[in-house]
Steps between C-alpha positions, in 0.01 A plus 500: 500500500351631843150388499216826543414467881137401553193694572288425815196694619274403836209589669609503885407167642398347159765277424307374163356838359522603127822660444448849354852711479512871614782717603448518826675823541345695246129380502209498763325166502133517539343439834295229608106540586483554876212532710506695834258416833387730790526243806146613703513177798179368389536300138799264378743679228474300162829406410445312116802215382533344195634185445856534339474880555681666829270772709700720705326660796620795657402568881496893654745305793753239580261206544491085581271292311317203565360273261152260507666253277863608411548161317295699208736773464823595445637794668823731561543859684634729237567718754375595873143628321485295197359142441537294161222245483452237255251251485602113516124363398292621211211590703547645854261713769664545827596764820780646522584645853759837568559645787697882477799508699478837577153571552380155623234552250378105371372533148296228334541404108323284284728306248326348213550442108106652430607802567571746183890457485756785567867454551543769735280546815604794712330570917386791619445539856353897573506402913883379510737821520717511244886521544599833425632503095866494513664818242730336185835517657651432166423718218510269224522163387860506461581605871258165584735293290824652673323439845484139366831450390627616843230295705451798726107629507447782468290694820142468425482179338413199667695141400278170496653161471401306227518147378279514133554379169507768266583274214497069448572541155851318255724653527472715812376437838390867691464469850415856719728527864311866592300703399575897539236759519368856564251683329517444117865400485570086589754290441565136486831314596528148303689195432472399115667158428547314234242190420714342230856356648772455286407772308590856459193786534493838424325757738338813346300667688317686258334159374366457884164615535284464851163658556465573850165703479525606886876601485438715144678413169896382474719720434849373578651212539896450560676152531858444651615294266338468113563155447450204663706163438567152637783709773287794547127356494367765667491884569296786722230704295410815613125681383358836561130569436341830482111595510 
């Protein structure tokens, strides 16, 4: 008798969250708490972690970071404006040092665990001009996901290399390779492997859920292959998120 494939549901880059199933294309996950900053030159921006909790800050520009004491932190580029931080000690204060690559503009943070917690900490910056807002070439979510399939982007949307774990969780293993975006349509292009050799997994996508608050809520996801086994262990995973 074929055994019921098994139900997995993440938080992006929390690998031991509580699972809580969804059908990821029919319902909207909630969003996370966020917090947006006016950058004015004169005060550090508060940017609050929590140990075992990820806070993802969101720059207004491509950016490089430097770090007081990076030995207390651990952090990866979701993509050319987004950092995932997570706090290695249970108690840290410390700069944090950015410097726009487009304006030049250095901007000056304060990272510390006192500060009242949000997951999601998006940068305003009223003196740095603004790239112009690209129009949705693609009219829906399903001309995204054909955009995918062919690995052709469409104009309009710019394509960021990435290297993140979506998911560290038995059975699967998600791993990002770019991110795709314009406007309120993005999409992700991903490797999901298998985490348990010798064994044969099912893939169904509607079990997958991510939250992405910046990129909007999940509303497709399409793998190559739907199963995974010791010949075949792994397979590309293609997402589209909408906002």
């Amino acid at each position: 008798m074929r055994r019921a494939p098994r139900r997995v549901a993440v938080a992006l880059a929390l690998p031991c969250c509580a699972a809580v199933l969804f059908l990821a294309l029919l319902a909207c996950p909630p969003r996370a708490a966020s917090r947006e900053i006016a950058w004015d030159g004169r005060t550090y921006l508060p940017i609050a972690v929590r140990p075992g909790a990820d806070t993802r800050l969101v720059m207004p520009e491509e950016f490089d970071d430097a770090w007081e004491r990076d030995s207390e932190v651990a952090v990866a580029p979701l993509d050319a404006t987004t950092l995932i931080i997570r706090p290695r000690a249970a108690t840290i204060d410390q700069r944090l040092t950015l410097r726009g690559r487009r304006s030049g503009t250095i901007y000056l943070a304060r990272v510390s665990t006192s500060l009242p917690f949000t997951p999601l900490v998006v940068v305003r910056n009223p003196a740095t001009s603004a790239e112009p807002a690209l129009p949705d070439p693609a009219a829906s979510v399903v001309d995204v996901l054909r955009a995918l399939l062919r690995g052709v982007p469409p104009p309009g949307f710019r394509v960021d290399r990435s290297a993140t774990i979506l998911l560290d969780q038995p059975p699967y293993r998600l791993r990002a390779r770019e991110l795709w975006r314009s406007g309120r349509l993005a999409g992700i292009v991903a490797d999901l492997e298998s985490t348990v050799p010798g064994h044969a997994i099912q893939v169904v996508p509607a079990n997958i859920v991510l939250r992405v608050p910046e990129l909007g809520s999940l509303r497709a996801a399409a793998p190559d292959r739907f199963e995974l086994d010791p010949t075949s262990p792994s397979t590309r995973l293609l997402l589209v998120f909408a906002r």
